[in-house]
ChimeraX commands (.cxc) that place a marker at each C-alpha (Angstrom):
marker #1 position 102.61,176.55,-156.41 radius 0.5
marker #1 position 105.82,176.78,-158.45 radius 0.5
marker #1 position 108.93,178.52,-157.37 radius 0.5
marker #1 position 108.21,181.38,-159.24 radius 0.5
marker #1 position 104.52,181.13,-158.81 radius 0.5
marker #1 position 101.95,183.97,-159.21 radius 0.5
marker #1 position 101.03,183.77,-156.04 radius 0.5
marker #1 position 104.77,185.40,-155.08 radius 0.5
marker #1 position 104.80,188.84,-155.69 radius 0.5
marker #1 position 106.86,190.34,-152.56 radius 0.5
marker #1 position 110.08,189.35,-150.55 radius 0.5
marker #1 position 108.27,188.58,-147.80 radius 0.5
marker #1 position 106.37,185.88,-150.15 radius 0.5
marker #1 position 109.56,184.80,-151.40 radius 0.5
marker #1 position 110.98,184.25,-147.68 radius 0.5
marker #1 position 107.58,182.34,-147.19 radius 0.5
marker #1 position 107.78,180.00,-149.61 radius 0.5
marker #1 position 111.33,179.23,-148.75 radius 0.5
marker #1 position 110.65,178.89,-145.26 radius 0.5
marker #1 position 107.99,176.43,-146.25 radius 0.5
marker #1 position 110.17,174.52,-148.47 radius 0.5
marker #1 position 113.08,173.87,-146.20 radius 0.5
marker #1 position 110.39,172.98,-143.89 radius 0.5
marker #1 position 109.42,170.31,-146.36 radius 0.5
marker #1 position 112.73,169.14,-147.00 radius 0.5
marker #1 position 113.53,169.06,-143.27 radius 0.5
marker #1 position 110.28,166.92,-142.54 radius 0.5
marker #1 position 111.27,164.55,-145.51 radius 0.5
marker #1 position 115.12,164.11,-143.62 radius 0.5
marker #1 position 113.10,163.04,-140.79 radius 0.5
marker #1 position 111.68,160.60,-142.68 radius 0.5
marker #1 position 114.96,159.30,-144.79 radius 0.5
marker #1 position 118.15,159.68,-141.99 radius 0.5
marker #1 position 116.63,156.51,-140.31 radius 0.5
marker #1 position 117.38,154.43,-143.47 radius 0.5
marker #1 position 120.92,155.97,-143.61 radius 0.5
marker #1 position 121.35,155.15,-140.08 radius 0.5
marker #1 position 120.34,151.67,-140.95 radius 0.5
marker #1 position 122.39,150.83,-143.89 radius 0.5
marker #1 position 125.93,152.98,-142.32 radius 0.5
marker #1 position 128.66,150.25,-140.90 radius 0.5
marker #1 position 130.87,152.65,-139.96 radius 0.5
marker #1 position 130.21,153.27,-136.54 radius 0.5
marker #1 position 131.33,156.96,-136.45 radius 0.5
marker #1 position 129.19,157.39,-139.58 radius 0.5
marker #1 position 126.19,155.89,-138.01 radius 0.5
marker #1 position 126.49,157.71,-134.68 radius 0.5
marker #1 position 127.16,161.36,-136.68 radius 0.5
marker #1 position 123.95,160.29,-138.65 radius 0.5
marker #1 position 122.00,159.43,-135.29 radius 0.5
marker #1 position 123.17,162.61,-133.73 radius 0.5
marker #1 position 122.30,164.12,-137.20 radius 0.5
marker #1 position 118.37,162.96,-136.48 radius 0.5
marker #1 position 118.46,164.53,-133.18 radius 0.5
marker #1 position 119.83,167.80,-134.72 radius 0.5
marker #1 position 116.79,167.69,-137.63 radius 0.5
marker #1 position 114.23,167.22,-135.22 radius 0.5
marker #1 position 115.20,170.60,-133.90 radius 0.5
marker #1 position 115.36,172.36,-136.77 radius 0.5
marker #1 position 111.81,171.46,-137.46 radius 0.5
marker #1 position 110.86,172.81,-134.07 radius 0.5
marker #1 position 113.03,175.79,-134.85 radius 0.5
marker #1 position 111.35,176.32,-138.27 radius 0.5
marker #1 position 108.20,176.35,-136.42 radius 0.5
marker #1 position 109.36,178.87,-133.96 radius 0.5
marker #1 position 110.06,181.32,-137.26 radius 0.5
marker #1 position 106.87,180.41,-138.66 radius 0.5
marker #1 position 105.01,181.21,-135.25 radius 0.5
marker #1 position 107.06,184.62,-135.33 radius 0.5
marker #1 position 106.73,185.79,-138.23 radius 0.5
marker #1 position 102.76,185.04,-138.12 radius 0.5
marker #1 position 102.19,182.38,-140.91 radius 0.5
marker #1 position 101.11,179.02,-140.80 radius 0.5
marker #1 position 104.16,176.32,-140.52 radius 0.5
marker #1 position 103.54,174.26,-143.19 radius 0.5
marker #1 position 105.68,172.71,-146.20 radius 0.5
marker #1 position 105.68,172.74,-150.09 radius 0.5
marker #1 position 106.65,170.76,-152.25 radius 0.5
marker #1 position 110.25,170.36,-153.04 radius 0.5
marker #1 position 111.14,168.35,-155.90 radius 0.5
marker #1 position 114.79,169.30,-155.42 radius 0.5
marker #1 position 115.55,167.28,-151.70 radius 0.5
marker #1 position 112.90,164.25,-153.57 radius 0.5
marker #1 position 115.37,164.31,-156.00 radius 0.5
marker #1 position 118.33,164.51,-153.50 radius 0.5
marker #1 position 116.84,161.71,-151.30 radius 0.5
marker #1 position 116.06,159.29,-153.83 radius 0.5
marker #1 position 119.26,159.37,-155.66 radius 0.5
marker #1 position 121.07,158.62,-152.35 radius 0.5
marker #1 position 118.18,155.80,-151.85 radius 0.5
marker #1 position 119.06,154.62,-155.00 radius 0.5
marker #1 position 123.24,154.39,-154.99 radius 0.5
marker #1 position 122.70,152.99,-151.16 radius 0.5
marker #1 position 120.72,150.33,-152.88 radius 0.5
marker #1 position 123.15,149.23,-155.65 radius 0.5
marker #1 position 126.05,149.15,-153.44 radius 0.5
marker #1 position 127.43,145.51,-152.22 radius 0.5
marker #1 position 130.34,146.75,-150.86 radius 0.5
marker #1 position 130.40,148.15,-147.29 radius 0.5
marker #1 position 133.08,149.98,-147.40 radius 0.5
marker #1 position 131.78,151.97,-150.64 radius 0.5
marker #1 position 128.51,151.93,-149.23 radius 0.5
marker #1 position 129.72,154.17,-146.17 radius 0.5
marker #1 position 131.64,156.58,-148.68 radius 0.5
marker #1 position 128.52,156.69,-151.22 radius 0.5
marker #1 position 126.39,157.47,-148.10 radius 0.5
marker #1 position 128.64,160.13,-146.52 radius 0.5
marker #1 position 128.64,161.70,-150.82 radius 0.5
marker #1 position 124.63,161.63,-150.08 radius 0.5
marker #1 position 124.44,163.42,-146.84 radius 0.5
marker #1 position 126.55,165.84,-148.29 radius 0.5
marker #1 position 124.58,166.43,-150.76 radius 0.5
marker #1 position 121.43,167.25,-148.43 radius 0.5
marker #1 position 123.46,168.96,-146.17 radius 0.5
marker #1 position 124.59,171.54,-149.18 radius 0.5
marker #1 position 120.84,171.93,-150.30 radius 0.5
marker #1 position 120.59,172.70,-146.74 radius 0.5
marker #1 position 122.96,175.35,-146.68 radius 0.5
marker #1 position 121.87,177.15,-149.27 radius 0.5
marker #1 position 118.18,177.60,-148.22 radius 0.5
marker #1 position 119.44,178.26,-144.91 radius 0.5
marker #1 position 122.00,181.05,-145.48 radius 0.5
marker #1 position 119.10,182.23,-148.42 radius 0.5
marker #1 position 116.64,182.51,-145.90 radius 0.5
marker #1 position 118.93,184.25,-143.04 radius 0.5
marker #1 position 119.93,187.18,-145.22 radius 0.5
marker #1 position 116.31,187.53,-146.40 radius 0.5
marker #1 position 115.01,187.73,-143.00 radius 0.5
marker #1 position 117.81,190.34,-142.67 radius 0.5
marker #1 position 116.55,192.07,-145.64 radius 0.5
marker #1 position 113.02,192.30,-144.31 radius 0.5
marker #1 position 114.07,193.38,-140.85 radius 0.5
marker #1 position 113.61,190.29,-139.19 radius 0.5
marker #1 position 116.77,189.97,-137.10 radius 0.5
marker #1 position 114.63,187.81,-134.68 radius 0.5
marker #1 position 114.16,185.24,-137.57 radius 0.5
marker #1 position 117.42,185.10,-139.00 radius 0.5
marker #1 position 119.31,184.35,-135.36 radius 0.5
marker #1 position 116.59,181.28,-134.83 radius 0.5
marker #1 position 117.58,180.13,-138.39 radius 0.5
marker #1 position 121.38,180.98,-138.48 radius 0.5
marker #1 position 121.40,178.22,-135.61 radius 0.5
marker #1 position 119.50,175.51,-138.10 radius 0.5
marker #1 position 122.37,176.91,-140.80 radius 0.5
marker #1 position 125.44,176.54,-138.19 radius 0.5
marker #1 position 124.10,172.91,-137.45 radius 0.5
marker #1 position 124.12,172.01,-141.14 radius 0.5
marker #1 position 127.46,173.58,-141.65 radius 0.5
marker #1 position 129.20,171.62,-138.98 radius 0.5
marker #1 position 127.53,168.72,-140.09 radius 0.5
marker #1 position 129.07,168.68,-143.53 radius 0.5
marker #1 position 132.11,169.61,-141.87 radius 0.5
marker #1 position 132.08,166.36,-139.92 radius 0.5
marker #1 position 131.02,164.17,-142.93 radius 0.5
marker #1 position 134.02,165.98,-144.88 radius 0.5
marker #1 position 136.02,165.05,-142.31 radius 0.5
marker #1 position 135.22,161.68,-141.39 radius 0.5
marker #1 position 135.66,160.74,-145.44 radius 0.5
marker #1 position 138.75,162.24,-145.83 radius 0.5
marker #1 position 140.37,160.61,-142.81 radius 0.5
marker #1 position 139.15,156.98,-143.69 radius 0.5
marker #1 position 135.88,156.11,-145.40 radius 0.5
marker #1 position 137.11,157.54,-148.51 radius 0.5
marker #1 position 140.80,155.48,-147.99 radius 0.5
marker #1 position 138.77,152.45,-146.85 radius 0.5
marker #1 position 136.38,152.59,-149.60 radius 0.5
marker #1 position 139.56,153.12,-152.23 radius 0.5
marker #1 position 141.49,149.79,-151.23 radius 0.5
marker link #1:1,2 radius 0.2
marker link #1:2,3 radius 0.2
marker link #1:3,4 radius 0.2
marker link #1:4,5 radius 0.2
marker link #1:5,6 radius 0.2
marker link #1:6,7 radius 0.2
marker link #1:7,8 radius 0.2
marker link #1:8,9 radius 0.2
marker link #1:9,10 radius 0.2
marker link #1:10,11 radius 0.2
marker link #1:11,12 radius 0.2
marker link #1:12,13 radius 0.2
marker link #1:13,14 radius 0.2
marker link #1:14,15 radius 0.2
marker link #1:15,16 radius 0.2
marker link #1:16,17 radius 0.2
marker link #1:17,18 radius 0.2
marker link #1:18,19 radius 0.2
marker link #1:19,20 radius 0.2
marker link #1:20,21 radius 0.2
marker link #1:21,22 radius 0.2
marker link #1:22,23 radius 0.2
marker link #1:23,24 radius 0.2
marker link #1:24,25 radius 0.2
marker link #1:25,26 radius 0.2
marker link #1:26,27 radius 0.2
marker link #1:27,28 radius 0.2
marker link #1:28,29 radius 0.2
marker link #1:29,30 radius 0.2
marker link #1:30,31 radius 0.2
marker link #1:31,32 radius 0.2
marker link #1:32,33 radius 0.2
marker link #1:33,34 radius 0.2
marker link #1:34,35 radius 0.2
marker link #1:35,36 radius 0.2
marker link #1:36,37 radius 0.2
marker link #1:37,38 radius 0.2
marker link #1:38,39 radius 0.2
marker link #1:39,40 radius 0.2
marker link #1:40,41 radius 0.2
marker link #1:41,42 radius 0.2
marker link #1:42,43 radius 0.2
marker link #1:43,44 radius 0.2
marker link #1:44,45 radius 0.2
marker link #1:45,46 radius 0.2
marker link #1:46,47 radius 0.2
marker link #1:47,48 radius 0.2
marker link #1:48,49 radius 0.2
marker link #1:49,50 radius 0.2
marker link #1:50,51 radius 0.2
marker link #1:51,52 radius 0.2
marker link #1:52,53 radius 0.2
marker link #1:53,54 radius 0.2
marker link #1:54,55 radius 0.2
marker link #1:55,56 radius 0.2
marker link #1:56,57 radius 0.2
marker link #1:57,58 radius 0.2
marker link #1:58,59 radius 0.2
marker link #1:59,60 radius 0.2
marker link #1:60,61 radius 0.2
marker link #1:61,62 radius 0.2
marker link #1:62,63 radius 0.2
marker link #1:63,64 radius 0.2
marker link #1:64,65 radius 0.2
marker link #1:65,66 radius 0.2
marker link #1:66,67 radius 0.2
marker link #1:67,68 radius 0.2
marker link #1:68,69 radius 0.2
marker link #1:69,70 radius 0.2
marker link #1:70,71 radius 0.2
marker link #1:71,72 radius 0.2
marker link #1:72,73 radius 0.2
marker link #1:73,74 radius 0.2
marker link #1:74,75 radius 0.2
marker link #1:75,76 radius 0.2
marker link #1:76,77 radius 0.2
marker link #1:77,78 radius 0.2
marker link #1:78,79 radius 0.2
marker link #1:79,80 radius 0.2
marker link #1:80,81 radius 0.2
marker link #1:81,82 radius 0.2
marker link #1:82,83 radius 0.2
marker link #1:83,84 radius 0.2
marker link #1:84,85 radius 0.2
marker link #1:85,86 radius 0.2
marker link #1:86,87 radius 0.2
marker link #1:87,88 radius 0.2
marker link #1:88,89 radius 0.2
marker link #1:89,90 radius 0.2
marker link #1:90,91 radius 0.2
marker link #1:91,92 radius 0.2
marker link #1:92,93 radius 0.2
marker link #1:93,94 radius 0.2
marker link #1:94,95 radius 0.2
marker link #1:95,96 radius 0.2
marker link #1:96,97 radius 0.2
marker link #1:97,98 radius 0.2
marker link #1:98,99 radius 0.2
marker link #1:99,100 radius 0.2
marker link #1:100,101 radius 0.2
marker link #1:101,102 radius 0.2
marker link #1:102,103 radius 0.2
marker link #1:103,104 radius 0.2
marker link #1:104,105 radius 0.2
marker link #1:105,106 radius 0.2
marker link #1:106,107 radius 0.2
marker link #1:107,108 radius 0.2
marker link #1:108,109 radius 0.2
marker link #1:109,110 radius 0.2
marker link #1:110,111 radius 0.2
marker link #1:111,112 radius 0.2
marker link #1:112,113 radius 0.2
marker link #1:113,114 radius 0.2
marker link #1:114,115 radius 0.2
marker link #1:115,116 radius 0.2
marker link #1:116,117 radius 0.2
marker link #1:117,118 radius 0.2
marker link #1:118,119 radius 0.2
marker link #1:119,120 radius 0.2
marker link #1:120,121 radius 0.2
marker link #1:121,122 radius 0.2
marker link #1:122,123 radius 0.2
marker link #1:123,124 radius 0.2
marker link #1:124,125 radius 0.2
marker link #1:125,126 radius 0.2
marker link #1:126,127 radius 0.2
marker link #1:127,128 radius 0.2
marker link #1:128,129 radius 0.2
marker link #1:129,130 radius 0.2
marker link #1:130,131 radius 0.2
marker link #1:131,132 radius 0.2
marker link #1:132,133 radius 0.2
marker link #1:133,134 radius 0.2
marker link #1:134,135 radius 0.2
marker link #1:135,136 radius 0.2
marker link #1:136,137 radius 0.2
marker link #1:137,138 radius 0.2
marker link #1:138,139 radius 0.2
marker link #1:139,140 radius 0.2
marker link #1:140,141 radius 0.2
marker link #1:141,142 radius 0.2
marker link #1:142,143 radius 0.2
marker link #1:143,144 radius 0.2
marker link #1:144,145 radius 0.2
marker link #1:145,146 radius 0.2
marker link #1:146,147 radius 0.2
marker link #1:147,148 radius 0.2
marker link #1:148,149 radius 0.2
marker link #1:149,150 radius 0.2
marker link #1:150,151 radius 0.2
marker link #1:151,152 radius 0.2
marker link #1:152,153 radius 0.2
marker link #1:153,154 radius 0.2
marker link #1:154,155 radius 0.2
marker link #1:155,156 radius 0.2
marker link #1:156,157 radius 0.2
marker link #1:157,158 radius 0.2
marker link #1:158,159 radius 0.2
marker link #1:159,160 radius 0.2
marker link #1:160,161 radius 0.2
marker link #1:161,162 radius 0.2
marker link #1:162,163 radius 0.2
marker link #1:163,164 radius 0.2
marker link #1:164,165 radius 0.2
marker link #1:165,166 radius 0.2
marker link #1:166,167 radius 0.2
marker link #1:167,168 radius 0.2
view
């Protein structure tokens, strides 16, 4: 099914499909922080990724809890965007020799999945909203606070050294 796929004809099939998606992308984090985690030197990097993992593993389980409410199977789509995401960060990671660069190229890719985050995540709140699903949108505003503080951290973290470090 396509984004704007015949098979979405209401708002509520719209929040669906999103919901899926991010679950997707979410499931395919899972999958990819472990390599990030791997190739980070910088210990505070590596330890915000770790803690990272921890935090995505609940927002699966929280994404489940919204599919369980709102009475639809929790299951993903495809999402070529976070593919795309994830393998370009797979793919700088992989051509850097530096370590220093490496930990500023990987902080550039989490931030990068943490925006695609955000975006689904603050979509999908005010559609919830929309379609009188308060219940929803507090179990996902949670998922979207966690990203947001996230790429806070990462922001952080690269402006007070990585970025320096990676520059010298």
């Amino acid at each position: 099914m396509g984004f704007f796929s015949k098979d979405i004809k209401t708002m509520d099939d719209l929040f669906v499909h999103t919901l899926r998606d991010i679950y997707y992308a979410e499931k395919q984090i899972l999958k990819n922080l472990p390599k990030m985690i791997d190739k980070a030197t910088n210990r505070e990097l590596k330890q915000g990724f770790e803690k990272h993992l921890t935090e995505t593993e609940g927002h699966v389980t929280r994404l489940e809890q919204v599919f369980e409410m709102h009475g639809v199977e929790a299951k993903g789509v495809n999402c070529p965007a976070i593919d795309g995401i994830l393998k370009e960060a797979d793919e700088i990671a992989g051509e850097v020799d530096d370590e220093r660069v490496l930990d500023a190229a990987l902080i550039a890719a989490g931030q990068a999945v943490e925006h695609y985050e955000i975006t689904r995540y603050g979509t999908l709140v005010a559609w919830a909203k929309e379609l009188g699903r308060s219940d929803c949108a507090a179990v996902l505003q949670k998922n979207l606070d966690e990203e947001k503080a996230t790429d806070k951290k990462l922001t952080d973290l690269a402006a007070s050294r990585v970025n320096l470090q990676a520059a010298e």
